[in-house]
Rosetta silent file (secondary structure, phi, psi, omega in degrees, C-alpha in Angstrom):
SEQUENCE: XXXXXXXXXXXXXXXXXXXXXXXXXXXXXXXXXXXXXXXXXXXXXXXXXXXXXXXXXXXXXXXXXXXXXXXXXXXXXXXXXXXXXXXXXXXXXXXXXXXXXXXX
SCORE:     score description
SCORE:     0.000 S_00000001
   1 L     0.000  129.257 -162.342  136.692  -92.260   96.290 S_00000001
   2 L   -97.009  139.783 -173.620  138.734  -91.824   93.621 S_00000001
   3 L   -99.462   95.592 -173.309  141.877  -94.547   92.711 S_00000001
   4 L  -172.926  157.059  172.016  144.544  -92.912   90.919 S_00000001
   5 E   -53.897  154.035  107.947  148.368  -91.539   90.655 S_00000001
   6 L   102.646  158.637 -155.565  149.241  -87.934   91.667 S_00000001
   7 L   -86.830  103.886  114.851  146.900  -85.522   93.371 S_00000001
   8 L   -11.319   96.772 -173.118  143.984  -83.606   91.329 S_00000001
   9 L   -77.419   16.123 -168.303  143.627  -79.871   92.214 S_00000001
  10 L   -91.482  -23.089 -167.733  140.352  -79.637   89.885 S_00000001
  11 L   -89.960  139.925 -176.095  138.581  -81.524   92.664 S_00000001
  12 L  -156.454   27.804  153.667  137.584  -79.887   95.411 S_00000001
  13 L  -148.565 -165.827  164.572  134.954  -81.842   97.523 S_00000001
  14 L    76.813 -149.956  175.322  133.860  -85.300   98.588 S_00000001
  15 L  -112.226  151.062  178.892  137.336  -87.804   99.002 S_00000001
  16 L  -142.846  136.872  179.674  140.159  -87.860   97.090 S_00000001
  17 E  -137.943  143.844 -176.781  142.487  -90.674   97.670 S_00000001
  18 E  -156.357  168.305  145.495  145.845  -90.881   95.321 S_00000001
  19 E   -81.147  121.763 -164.828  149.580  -92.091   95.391 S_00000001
  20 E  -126.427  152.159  101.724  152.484  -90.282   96.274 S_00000001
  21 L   109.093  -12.610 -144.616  155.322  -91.307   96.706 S_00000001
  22 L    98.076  -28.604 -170.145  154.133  -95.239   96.649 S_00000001
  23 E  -121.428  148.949 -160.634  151.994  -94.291   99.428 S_00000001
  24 E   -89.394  166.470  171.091  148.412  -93.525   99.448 S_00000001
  25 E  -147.428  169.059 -170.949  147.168  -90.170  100.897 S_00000001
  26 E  -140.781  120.503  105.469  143.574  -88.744  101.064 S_00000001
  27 E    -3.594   67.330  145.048  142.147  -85.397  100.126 S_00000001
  28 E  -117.897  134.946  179.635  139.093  -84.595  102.585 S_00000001
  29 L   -43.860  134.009 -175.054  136.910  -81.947  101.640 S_00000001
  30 L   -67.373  168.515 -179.460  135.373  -79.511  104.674 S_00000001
  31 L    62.368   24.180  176.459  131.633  -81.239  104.893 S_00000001
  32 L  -141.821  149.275  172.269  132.658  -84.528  103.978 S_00000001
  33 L  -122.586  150.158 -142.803  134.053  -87.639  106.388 S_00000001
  34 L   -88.213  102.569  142.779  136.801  -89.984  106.211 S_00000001
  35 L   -72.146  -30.044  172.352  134.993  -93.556  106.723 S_00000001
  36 L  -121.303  140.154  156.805  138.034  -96.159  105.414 S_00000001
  37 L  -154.723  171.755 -174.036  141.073  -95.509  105.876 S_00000001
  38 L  -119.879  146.423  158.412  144.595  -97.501  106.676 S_00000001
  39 L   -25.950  128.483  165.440  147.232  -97.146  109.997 S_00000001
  40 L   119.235  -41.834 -139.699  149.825  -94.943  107.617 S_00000001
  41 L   -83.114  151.482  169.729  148.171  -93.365  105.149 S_00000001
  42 E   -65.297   87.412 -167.041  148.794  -89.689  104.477 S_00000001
  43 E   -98.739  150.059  134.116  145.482  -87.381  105.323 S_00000001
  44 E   -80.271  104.841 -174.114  144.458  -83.866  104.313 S_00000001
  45 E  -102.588  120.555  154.577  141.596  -82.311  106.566 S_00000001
  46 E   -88.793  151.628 -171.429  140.512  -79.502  104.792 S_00000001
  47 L   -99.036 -169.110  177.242  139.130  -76.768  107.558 S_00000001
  48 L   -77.024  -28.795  179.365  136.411  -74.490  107.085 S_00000001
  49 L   -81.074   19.839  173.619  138.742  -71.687  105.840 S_00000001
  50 L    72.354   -5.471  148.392  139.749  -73.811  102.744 S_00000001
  51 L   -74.425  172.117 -130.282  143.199  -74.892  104.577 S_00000001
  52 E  -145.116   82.231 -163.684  144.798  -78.023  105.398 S_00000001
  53 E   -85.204  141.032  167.550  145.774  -79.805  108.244 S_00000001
  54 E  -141.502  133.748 -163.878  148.095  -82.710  107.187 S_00000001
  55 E  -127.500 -178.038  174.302  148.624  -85.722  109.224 S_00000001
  56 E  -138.043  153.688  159.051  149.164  -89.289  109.171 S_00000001
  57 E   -55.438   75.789 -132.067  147.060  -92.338  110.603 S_00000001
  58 L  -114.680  162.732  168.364  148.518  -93.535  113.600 S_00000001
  59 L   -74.595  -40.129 -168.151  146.653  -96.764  115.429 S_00000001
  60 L   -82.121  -10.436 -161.191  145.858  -95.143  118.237 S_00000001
  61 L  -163.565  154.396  149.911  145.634  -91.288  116.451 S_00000001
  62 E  -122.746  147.119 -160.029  146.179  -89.097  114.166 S_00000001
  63 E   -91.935  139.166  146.649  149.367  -87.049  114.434 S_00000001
  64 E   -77.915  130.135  130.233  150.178  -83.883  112.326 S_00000001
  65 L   -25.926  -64.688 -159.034  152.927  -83.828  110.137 S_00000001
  66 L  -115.899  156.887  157.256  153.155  -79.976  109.785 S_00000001
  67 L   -14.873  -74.565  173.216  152.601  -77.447  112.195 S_00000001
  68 L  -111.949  162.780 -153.381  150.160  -74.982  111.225 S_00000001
  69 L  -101.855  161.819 -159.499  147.220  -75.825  108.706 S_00000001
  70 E  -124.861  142.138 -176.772  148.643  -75.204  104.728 S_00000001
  71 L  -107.239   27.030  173.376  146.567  -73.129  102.205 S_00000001
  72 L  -154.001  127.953  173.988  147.151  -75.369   99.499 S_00000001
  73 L   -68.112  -21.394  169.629  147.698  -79.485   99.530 S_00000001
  74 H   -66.283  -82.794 -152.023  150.314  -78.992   96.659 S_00000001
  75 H   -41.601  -15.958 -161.300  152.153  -77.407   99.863 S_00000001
  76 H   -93.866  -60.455  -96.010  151.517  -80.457  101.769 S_00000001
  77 H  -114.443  -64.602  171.527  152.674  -82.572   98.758 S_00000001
  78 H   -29.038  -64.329 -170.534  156.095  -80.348   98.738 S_00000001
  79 H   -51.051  -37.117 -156.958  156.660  -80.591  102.384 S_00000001
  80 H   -82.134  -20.358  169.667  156.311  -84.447  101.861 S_00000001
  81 H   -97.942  -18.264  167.262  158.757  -84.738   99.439 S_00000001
  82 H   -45.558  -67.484 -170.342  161.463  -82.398  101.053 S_00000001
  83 H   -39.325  -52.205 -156.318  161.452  -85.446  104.059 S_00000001
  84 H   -50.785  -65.194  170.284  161.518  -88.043  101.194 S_00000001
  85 H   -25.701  -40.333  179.002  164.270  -86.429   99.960 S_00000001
  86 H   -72.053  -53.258 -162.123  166.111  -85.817  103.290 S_00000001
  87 H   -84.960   11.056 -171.619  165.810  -89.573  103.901 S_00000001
  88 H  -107.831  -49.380 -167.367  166.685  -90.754  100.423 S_00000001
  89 H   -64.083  -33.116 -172.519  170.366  -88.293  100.917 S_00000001
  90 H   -91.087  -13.222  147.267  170.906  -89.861  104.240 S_00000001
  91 H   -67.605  -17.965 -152.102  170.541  -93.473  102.807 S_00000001
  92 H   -97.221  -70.945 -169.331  172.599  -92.951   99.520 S_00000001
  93 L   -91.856  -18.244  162.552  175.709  -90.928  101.670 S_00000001
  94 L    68.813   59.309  172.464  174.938  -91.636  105.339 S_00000001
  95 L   -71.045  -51.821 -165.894  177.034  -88.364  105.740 S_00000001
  96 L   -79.475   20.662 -158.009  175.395  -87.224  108.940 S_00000001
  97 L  -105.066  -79.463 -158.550  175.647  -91.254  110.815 S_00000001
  98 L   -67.845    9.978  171.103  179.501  -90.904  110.321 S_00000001
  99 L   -58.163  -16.724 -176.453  180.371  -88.082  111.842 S_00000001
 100 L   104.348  176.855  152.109  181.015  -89.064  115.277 S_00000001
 101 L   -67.284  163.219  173.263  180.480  -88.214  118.463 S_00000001
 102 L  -100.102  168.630 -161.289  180.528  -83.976  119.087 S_00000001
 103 L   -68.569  -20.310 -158.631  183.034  -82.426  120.945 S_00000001
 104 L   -96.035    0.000    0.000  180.607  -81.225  124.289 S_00000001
């Protein structure tokens, strides 16, 4: 299992475990199985068709993140920082908090 920053697209079986973000996520490979993992942590299930279900480690589950399965984990990696992003603009201006109640 590999220990390292930022994701490595050269790899493409076994586990891959890296840091995003601060937070670890895991790479697994179709034919290979997740044995450690932590409540949190980002995962990538690769399918048989070389896509990507991406989910997180719940105690009880694991939930998808995205919808539909992604045909690349840099797409995953995108999606994940678009939230970060969303949640980093609504700490720094809290624009959409003050707004009020709506008129209905």
């Amino acid at each position: 299992m590999g220990n390292k920053d930022g994701y490595d697209a050269s790899i493409t079986s076994g586990i891959q475990r890296f840091v995003h973000h601060g937070q670890w996520a895991t790479v697994c490979y179709w034919g290979s199985s997740l044995e450690e993992y932590r409540i949190g942590d980002k995962v990538f299930f690769q399918n048989e068709y070389r896509q990507y279900w991406l989910g997180q480690i719940q105690p009880d589950c694991f939930v998808l993140l995205y919808p539909e399965p992604l045909p690349r984990v840099l797409d995953g990696l995108t999606y994940l920082d678009s939230i970060q992003r969303m949640h980093q603009i609504h700490d720094d201006d809290d624009w959409f908090c003050d707004q009020g109640e709506l008129p209905f």
